[in-house]
C-alpha positions as CSV (number, residue, x, y, z in Angstrom):
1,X,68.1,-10.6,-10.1
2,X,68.9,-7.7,-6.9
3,X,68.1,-4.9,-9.6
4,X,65.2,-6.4,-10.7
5,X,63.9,-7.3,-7.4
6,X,65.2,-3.3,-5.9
7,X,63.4,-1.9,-8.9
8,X,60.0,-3.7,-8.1
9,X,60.0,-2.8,-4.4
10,X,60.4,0.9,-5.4
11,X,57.2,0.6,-7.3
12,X,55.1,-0.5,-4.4
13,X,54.2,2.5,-3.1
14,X,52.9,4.0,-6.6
15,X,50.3,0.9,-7.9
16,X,49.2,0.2,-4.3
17,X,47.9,3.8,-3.8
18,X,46.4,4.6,-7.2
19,X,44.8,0.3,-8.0
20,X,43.0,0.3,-4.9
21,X,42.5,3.6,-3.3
22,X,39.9,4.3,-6.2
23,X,38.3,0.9,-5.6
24,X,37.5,2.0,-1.8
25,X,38.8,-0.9,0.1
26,X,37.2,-0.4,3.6
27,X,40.3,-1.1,6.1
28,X,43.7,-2.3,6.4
29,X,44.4,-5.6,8.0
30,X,46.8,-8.8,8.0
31,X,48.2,-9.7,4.7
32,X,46.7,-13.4,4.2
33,X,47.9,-13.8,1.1
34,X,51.1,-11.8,0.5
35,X,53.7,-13.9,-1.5
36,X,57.0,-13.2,-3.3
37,X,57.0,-11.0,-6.0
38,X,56.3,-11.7,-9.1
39,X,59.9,-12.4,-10.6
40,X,60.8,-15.0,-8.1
41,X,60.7,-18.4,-9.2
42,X,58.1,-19.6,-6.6
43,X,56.2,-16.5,-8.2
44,X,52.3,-17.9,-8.6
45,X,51.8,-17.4,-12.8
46,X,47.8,-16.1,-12.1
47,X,45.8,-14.1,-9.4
48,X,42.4,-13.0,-8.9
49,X,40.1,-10.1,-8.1
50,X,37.4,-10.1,-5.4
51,X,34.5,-7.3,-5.9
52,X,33.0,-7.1,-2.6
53,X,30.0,-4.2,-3.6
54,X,28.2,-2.4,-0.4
55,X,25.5,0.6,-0.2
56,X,26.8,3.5,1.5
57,X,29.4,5.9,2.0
58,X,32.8,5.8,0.7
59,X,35.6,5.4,3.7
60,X,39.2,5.4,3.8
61,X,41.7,3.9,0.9
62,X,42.2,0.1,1.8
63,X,45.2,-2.5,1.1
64,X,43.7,-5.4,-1.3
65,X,43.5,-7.5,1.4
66,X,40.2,-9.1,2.8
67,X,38.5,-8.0,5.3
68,X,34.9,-7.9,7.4
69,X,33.2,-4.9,7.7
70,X,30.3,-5.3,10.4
71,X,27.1,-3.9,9.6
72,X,28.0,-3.6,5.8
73,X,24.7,-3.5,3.7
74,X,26.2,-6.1,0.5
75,X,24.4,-5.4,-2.9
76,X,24.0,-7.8,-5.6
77,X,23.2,-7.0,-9.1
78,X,25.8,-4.4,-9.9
79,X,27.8,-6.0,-13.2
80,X,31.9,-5.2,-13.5
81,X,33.5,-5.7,-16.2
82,X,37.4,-6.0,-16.4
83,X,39.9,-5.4,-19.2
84,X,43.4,-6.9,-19.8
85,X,45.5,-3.6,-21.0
86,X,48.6,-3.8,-22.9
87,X,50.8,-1.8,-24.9
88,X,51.6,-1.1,-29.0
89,X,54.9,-3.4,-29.7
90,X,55.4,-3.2,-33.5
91,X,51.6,-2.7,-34.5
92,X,50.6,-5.9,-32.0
93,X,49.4,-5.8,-28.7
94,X,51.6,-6.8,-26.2
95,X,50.2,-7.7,-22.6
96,X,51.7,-6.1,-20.0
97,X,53.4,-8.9,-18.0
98,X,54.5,-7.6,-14.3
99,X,57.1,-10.4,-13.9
100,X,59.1,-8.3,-16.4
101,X,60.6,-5.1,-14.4
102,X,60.7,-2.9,-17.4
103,X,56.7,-3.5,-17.6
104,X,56.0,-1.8,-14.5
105,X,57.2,1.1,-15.8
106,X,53.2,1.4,-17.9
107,X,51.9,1.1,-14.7
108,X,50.0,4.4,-14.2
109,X,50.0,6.5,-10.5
110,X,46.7,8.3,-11.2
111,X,43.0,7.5,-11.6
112,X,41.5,5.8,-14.3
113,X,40.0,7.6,-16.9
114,X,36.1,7.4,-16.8
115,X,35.3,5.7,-20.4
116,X,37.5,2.9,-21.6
117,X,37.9,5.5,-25.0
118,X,40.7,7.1,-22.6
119,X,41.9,4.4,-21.6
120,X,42.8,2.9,-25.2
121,X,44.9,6.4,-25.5
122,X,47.6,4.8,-23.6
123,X,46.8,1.3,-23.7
124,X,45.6,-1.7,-26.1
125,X,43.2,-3.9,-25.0
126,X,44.1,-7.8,-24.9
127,X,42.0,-10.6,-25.9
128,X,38.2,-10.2,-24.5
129,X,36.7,-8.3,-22.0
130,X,35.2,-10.4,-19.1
131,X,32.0,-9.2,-16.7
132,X,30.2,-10.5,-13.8
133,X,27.1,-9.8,-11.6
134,X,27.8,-9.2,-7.5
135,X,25.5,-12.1,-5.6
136,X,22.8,-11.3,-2.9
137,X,26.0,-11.5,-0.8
138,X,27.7,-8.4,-2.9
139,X,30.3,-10.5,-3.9
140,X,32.2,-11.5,-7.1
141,X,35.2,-13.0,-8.2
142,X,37.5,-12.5,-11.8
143,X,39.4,-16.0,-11.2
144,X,42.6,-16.9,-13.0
145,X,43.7,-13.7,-14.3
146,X,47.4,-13.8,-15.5
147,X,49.7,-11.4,-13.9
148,X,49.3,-8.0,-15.7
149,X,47.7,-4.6,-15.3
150,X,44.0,-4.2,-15.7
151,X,40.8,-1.6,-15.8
152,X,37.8,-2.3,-14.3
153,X,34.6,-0.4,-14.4
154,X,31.3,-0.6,-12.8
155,X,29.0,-1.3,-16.1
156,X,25.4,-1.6,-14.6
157,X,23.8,-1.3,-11.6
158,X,20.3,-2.0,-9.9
159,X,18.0,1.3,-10.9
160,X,18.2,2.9,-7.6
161,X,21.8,3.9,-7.8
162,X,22.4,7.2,-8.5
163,X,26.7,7.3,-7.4
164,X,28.4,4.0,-9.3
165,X,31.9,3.4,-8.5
166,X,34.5,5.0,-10.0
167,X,36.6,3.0,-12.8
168,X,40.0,2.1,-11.9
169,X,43.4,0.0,-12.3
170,X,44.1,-2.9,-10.7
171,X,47.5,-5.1,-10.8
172,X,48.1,-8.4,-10.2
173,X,50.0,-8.8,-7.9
174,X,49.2,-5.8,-6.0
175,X,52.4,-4.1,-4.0
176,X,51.8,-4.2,-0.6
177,X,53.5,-2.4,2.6
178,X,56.5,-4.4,4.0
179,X,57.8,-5.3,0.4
180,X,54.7,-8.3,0.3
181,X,52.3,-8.5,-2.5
182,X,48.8,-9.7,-2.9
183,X,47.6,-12.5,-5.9
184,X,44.7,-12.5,-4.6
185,X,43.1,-8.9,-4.4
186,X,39.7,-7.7,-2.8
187,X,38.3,-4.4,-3.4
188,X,35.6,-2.9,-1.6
189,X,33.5,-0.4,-4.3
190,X,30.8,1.2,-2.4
191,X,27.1,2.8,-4.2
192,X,25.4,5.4,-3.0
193,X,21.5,4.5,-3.0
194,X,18.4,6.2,-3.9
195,X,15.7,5.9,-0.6
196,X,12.2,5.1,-1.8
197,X,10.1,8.5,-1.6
198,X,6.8,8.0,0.4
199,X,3.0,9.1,-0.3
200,X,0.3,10.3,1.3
201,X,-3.2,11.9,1.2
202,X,-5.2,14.0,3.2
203,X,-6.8,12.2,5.9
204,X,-10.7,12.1,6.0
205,X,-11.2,15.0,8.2
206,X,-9.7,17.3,5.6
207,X,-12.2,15.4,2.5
208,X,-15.5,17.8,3.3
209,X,-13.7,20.6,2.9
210,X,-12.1,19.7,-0.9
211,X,-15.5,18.3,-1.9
212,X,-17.5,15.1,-1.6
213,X,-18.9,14.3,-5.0
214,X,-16.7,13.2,-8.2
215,X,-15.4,15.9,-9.7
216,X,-14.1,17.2,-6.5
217,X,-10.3,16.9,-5.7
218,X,-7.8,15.2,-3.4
219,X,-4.3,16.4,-2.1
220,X,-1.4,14.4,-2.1
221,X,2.1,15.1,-0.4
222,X,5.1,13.3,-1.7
223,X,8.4,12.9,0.6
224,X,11.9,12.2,-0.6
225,X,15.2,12.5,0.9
226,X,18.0,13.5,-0.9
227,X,20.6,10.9,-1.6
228,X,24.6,10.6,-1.0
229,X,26.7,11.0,-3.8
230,X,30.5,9.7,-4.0
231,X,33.3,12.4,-3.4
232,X,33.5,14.8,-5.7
233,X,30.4,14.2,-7.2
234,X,27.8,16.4,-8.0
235,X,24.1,16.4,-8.3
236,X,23.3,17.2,-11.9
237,X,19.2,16.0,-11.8
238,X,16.7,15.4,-9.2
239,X,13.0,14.7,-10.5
240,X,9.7,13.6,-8.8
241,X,7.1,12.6,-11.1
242,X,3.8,11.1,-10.7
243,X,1.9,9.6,-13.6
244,X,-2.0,9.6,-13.2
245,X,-4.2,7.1,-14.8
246,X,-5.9,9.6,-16.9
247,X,-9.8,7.6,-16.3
248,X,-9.3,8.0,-12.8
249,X,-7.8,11.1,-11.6
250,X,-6.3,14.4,-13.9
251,X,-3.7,16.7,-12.3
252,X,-5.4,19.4,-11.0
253,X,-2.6,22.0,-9.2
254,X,0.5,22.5,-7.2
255,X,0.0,23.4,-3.7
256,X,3.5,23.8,-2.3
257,X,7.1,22.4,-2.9
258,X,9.2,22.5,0.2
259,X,12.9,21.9,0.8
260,X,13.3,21.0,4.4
261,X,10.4,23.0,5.2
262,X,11.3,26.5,3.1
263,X,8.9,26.9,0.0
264,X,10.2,26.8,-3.0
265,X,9.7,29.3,-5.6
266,X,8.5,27.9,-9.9
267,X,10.9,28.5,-11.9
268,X,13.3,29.6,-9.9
269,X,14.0,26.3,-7.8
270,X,11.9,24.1,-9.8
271,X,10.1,23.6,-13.0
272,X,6.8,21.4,-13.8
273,X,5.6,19.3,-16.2
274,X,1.9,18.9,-15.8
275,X,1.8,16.1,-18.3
276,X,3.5,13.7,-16.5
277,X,3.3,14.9,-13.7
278,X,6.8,15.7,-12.6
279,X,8.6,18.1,-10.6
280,X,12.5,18.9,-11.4
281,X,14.7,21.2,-9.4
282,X,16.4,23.6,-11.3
283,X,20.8,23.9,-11.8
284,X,20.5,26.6,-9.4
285,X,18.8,24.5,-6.5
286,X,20.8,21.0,-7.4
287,X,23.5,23.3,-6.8
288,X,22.2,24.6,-3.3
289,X,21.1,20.7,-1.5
290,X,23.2,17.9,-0.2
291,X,22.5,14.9,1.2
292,X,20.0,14.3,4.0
293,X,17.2,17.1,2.6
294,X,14.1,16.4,2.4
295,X,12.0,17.5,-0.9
296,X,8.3,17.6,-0.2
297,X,5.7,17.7,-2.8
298,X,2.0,18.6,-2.2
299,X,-0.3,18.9,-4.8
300,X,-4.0,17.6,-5.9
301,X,-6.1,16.0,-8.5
302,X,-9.9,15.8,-9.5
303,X,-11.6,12.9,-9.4
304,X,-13.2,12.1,-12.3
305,X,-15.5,8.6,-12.1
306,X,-15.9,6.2,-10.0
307,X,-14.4,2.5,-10.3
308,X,-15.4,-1.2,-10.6
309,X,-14.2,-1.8,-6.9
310,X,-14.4,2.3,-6.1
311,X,-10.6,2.0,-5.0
312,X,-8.2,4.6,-6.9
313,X,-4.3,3.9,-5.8
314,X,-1.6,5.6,-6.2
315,X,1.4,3.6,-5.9
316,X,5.1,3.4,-7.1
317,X,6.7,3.1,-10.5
318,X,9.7,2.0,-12.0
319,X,9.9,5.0,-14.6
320,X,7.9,8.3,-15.3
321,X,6.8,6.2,-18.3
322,X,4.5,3.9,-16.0
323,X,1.3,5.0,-13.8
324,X,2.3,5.6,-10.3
325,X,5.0,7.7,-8.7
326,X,8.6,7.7,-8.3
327,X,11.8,10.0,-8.0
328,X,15.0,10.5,-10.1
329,X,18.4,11.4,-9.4
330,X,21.8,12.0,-11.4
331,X,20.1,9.0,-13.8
332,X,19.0,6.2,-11.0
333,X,15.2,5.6,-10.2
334,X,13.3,4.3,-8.0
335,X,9.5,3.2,-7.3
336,X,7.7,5.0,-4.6
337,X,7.4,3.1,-1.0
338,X,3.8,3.9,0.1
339,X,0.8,3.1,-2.0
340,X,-2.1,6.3,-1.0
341,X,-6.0,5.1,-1.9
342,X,-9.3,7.1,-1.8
343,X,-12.7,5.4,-2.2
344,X,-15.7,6.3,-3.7
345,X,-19.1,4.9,-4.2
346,X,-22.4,6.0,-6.8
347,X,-26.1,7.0,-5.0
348,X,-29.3,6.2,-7.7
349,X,-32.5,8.0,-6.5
350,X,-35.7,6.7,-8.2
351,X,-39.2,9.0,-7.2
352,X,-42.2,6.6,-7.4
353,X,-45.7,7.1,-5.6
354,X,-46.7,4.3,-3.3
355,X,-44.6,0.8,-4.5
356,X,-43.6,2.9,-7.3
357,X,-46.6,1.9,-9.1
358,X,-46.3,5.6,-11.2
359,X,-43.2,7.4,-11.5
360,X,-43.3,11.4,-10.3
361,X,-41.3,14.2,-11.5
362,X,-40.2,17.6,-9.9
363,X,-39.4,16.0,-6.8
364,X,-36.4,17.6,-5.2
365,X,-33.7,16.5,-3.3
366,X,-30.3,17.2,-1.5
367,X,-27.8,15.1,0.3
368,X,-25.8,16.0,3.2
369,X,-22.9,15.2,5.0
370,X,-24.8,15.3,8.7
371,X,-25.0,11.5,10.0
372,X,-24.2,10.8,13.2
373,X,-24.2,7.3,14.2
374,X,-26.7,6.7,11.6
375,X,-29.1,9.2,12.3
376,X,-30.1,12.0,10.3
377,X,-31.9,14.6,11.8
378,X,-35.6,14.9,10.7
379,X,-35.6,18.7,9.1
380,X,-32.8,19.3,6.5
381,X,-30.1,21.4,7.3
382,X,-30.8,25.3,5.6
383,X,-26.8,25.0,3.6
384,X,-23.8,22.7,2.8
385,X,-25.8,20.5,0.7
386,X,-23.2,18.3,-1.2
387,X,-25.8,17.8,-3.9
388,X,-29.0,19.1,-5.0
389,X,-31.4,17.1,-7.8
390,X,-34.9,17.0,-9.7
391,X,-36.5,13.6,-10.5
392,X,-37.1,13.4,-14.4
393,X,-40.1,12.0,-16.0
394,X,-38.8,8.5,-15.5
395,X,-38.7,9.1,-12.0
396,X,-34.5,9.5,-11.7
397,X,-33.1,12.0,-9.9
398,X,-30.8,14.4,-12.1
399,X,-28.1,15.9,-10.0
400,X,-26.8,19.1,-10.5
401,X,-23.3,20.4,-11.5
402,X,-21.7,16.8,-11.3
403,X,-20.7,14.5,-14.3
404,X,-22.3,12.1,-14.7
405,X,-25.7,13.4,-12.7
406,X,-26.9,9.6,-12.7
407,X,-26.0,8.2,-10.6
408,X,-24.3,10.1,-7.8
409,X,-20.6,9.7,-7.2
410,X,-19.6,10.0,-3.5
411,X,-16.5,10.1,-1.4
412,X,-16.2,7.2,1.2
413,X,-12.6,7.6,2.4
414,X,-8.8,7.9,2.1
415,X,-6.0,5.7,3.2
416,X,-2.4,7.1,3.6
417,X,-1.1,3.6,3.1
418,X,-2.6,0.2,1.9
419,X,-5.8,-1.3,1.5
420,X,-8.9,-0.5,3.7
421,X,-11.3,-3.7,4.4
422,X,-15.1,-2.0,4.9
423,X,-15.0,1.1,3.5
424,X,-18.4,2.3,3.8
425,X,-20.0,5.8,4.7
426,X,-23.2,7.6,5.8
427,X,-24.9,10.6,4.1
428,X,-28.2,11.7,4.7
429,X,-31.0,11.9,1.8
430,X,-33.9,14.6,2.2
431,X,-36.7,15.3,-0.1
432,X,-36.9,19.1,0.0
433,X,-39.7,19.2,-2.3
434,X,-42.6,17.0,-3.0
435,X,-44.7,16.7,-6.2
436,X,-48.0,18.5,-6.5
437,X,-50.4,16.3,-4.2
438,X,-48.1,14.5,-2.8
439,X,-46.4,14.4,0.4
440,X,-42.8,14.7,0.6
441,X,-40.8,11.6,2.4
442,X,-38.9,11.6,5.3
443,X,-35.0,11.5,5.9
444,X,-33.3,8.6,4.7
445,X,-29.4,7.3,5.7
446,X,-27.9,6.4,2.8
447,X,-24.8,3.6,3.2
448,X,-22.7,3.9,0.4
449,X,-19.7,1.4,-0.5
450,X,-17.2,1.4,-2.8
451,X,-17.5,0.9,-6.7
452,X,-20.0,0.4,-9.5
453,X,-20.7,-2.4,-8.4
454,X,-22.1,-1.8,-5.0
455,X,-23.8,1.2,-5.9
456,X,-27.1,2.1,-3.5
457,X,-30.3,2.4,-5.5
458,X,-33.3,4.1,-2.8
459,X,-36.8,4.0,-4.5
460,X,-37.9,6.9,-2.7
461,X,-42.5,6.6,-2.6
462,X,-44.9,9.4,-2.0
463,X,-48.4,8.9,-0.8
464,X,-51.0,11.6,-1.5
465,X,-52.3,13.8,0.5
466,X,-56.0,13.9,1.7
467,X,-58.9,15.9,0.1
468,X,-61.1,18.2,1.7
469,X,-64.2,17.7,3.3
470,X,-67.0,18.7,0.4
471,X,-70.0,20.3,1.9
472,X,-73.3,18.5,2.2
473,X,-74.9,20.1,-0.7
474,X,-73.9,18.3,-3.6
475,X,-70.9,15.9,-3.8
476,X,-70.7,14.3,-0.5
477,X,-74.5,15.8,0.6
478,X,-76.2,14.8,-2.5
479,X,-75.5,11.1,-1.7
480,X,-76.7,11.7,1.4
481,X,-79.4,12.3,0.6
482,X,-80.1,10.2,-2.0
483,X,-79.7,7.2,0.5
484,X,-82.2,9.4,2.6
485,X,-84.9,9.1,0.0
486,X,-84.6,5.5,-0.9
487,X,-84.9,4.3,2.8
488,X,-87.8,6.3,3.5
489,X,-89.4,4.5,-0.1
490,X,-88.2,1.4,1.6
491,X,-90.6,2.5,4.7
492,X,-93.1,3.5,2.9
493,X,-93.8,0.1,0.8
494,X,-93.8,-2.1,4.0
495,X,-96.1,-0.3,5.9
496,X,-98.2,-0.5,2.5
497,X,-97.5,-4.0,2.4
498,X,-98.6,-4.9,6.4
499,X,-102.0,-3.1,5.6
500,X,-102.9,-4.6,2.9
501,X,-102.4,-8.2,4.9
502,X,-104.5,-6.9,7.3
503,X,-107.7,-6.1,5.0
504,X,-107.2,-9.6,3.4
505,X,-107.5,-11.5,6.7
């Protein structure tokens, strides 16, 4: 029983370092639950396992033990799955059993092979593998395991990992300094997780100058930081895509890709796929970045109608497969943060005369960008129209160069991040030309809001203008004189009249 007991102490050393250093226990503590070792007679028969998962960095090789770790961001969903190994004893699979001393002797002092494939080179698996999902708290337990050697792997995590813990061995019991041992193990696996990227367009001020009518485009800039990966990892993808709802907006150009403020160059540092739309770094950058850069994206789309509610949004997706934006790297996604939206609202003109009684063609038009607290200025403005139109023979005004050209699509405004509650805006409408005989209107604010369904219809009237005075000479004179003659006829019958009353009396 000495030899047994000598030979089992020497072993400490080896399966403590290689089970558990992989694993990425935080810290070494008190031993809680260090008990005799395994061939003793008091010797517990089973053990257990203790996943305690966490977000960030990997620290330094821990002990098995339990221990708090202040701070410590837990995260739930990750799945590990665990596997019993054995070894070939006659063409059946013979569990290893580490109350035997000549067992220990399978245990292995290096890392566990990545895919369990490997793994069955050496080893058989016994019985079934068993799984289970960490808690919101980060936490799960494999309860009842009999004493043996076993290989554990992180089989699923939430989308937004890109580094999942390494595989590794695990024995119950686990050696432990001072010639103790563990039954009851606690590993402390950490992930390395993908940060949300963030969205933004350019702010209002910045609209004029990209164009106010549909058809005209908006810029968007996309932000993500560059994530953490485990030692000795490397970065082998990093992808930003953004997938446009093709009746609202169509990928228009790259303006700029940035890596912690350097532009980058196409092709060299980064490809694009303008059906998506995404934007991949190339081997040669993924090589060049590490954790903590900053990618920046900045790039713009036309507008091409305008909505029900006149609110286009941008936000996140869970795959390039889904409208909205997101980022990729080394296989884990994740949903952009911010959610971008630009409004826009539809202008009808209709060119009547007075109560749009008759409906006039070739009246002109422009609108401009010039309100000022709801004023427009009385004369139009000699350039910078934003659009230009002719009434029809139904009395609608056609816009030029736009789709559709009835009615007008406008710009109202852009938010960076969420919702905005009374989006409205003020143009200014001019009649620049009035129909023969008619004369032309004066300046009109126009208030448009968001959507189809708000959309501003102005019934724009004309009055005529006034004739000329004729001269007296026909026309106007010849009734004159007309009205002349018959009063004088009028005269000349009563005076007739009040003689012959005289002669009679």
């Amino acid at each position: 029983m000495t030899s047994k007991s000598s030979a089992l102490r020497r072993l400490t050393s080896v399966v403590g370092t290689v089970a558990i250093a992989v694993a990425g226990v935080i810290s070494m503590g008190q031993v809680a639950s260090a008990a005799v070792g395994p061939d003793q007679p008091d010797a517990p028969k089973t053990g257990s396992l203790t996943v305690h998962k966490y977000v960030g960095e990997e620290a330094d090789p821990g002990t098995g033990e339990e221990i708090a770790i202040p701070g410590a961001v837990p995260l739930g969903g990750a799945e590990f799955t665990l596997w019993r190994l054995g070894v070939d004893n006659g063409g059946a699979c013979e569990a290893i059993d580490l109350a035997d001393t000549n067992h220990w002797t399978y245990v292995p002092n290096g890392a566990a092979p990545a895919d369990l494939a490997d793994v069955e080179d050496d080893f058989c698996i016994v019985g079934a593998k068993t799984s289970g999902e960490t808690d919101q708290d980060g936490e799960y337990t494999f309860s009842n395991l009999p004493l043996g050697l076993y290989y554990v792997q992180e089989t699923d995590a939430p989308a937004n990992i890109v580094s999942k813990t390494a595989p590794f061995y695990v024995s119950i019991p686990l050696p432990h300094e001072d010639q103790n041992w563990l039954y009851d193990v606690h590993v402390y696996p950490k992930n390395q997780e993908l940060d949300a990227p963030t969205k933004i367009i350019n702010d209002d001020a910045e609209q004029p100058g990209k164009g106010l009518t549909v058809g005209s485009v908006v810029e968007w800039t996309i932000n993500q930081k560059v994530p953490a990966l485990n030692e000795g990892e490397e970065y082998t993808s990093a992808t930003i895509w953004d997938v446009l709802n093709p009746a609202e907006l169509e990928y228009a150009g790259t303006t700029s890709v940035f890596l912690n403020g350097t532009p980058l160059v196409e092709g060299t540092d980064y490809t694009i796929d303008a059906g998506v739309v995404s934007w991949s770094l190339t081997e040669k950058k993924l090589a060049e970045i590490k954790a903590g850069d900053t990618i920046e994206v900045v790039f713009t789309t036309t507008v091409l109608a305008v909505t029900e509610t006149g609110d286009i949004d941008n936000p996140g997706s869970e795959g390039p497969d889904k409208p909205g934006y997101g980022s990729e790297f080394n296989g884990g996604t994740t949903p952009g943060g911010t959610t971008p939206h630009t409004y826009w609202g539809q202008l009808t003109v209709n060119k009547g005369d007075t109560e749009m009684v008759n409906k006039l063609a070739g009246a002109e038009f422009a609108v401009f960008n010039n309100a000022e607290n709801g004023v427009c200025a009385p004369e139009a403005p000699e350039t910078d129209a934003i659009a230009t139109g002719t009434s029809d023979a139904d009395g609608i005004v056609r816009w030029d160069d736009v789709t559709p050209n009835d009615p007008l699509g406008l710009w109202i405004a852009n938010s960076p991040n969420g919702e905005l509650s009374d989006a409205n805006k003020d143009y200014c409408l001019y009649e620049t030309k009035a129909p023969a005989g008619y004369v032309a209107g004066p300046s009109q604010v126009v208030n448009i809001k968001p959507g189809t369904n708000a959309k501003l219809v102005v019934n724009f009237e004309n009055t005529k203008k006034e004739g000329p005075n004729l001269p007296l000479t026909g026309g106007q004179g010849t009734m004159a004189m007309t009205v002349g003659g018959i009063v004088l006829m009028l005269a000349g019958a009563g005076a007739v009249y009040v003689l012959r009353r005289r002669d009679n009396a």
